[in-house]
C-alpha angles and dihedrals in degrees: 000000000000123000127220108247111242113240112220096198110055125238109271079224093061096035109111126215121215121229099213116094122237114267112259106240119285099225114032131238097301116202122206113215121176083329107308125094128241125216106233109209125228120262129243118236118220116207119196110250084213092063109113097205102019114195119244125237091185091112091056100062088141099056099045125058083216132306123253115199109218137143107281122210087223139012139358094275142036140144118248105269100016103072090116095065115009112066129158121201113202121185127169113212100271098053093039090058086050092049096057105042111024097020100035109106081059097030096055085058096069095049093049092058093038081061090063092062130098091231110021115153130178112210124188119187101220134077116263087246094059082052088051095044128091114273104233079205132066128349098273110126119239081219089058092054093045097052090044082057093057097038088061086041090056110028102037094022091221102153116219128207114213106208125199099222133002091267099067096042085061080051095052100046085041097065088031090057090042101052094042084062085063107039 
């Protein structure tokens, strides 16, 4: 009798996320200099006050040193200090099909300067799959979105994260932040 072969990579489709958010790390960012370690402070998150569902970073006490909430020159996130070369860009799927058919002679603008930055991250809250599949609104093509994704992957090499829910994408612009800080 044959046997199934074993698989030794899971199936994407079977693969399980979890909801709980990394730790931050225990100890952080330590510098040597001339032998002695210095204590690097925390960072402080800046959210756009013209973000209309702003992303909390409640659940990552232990990464920011606290958030203001102020006008930014460019994008939705920074860190204090840091506006002029570290944005982050966040768009759930409604606004990013209007982005980039309605909007897009505007939209494409932002992107552009985001790219001349040093960080600059593009995250959508929504899976790749949703941006593939048929709008049951409006006439805008999932292929057009798609292929504006990877034009402003390729020309401006500005990256994007696709997130599965809101949450993570709090997680993901968290630690991007966070990391950013300590580059």
């Amino acid at each position: 009798m044959p046997r199934k072969p074993r698989t030794l990579i899971a199936s994407p489709l079977e693969w399980q996320m979890s909801a709980s958010p990394i730790s931050h790390p225990i100890v952080p960012v330590l510098a040597e200099r001339g032998g002695t370690q210095l204590r690097t402070p925390l960072p402080v998150a800046v959210v756009d006050t013209r973000e209309q569902i702003p992303l909390s970073f409640r659940r990552f006490k232990g990464w920011f040193a606290g958030i203001e909430m102020r006008a930014l020159p460019l994008g939705d996130y920074s860190v204090a200090g840091m506006e002029d070369s570290c944005v982050v860009e966040r768009k759930n799927l409604s606004d990013l099909i209007c982005s980039f058919s309605q909007n897009r002679a505007v939209f494409v603008k932002r992107p552009r300067r985001i790219s001349e930055l040093p960080h600059g991250l593009l995250v959508i809250t929504a899976p790749l799959s949703q941006i593939k599949s048929a709008y049951p609104y409006g006439r805008v093509s999932p292929n057009q979105v798609t292929q504006s994704l990877i034009a402003v992957l390729t020309g401006l090499r500005l990256p994007f994260v696709c997130t599965e829910t809101h949450e993570l994408g709090e997680e993901i612009v968290a630690s991007y932040l966070y990391q950013t800080f300590f580059v």
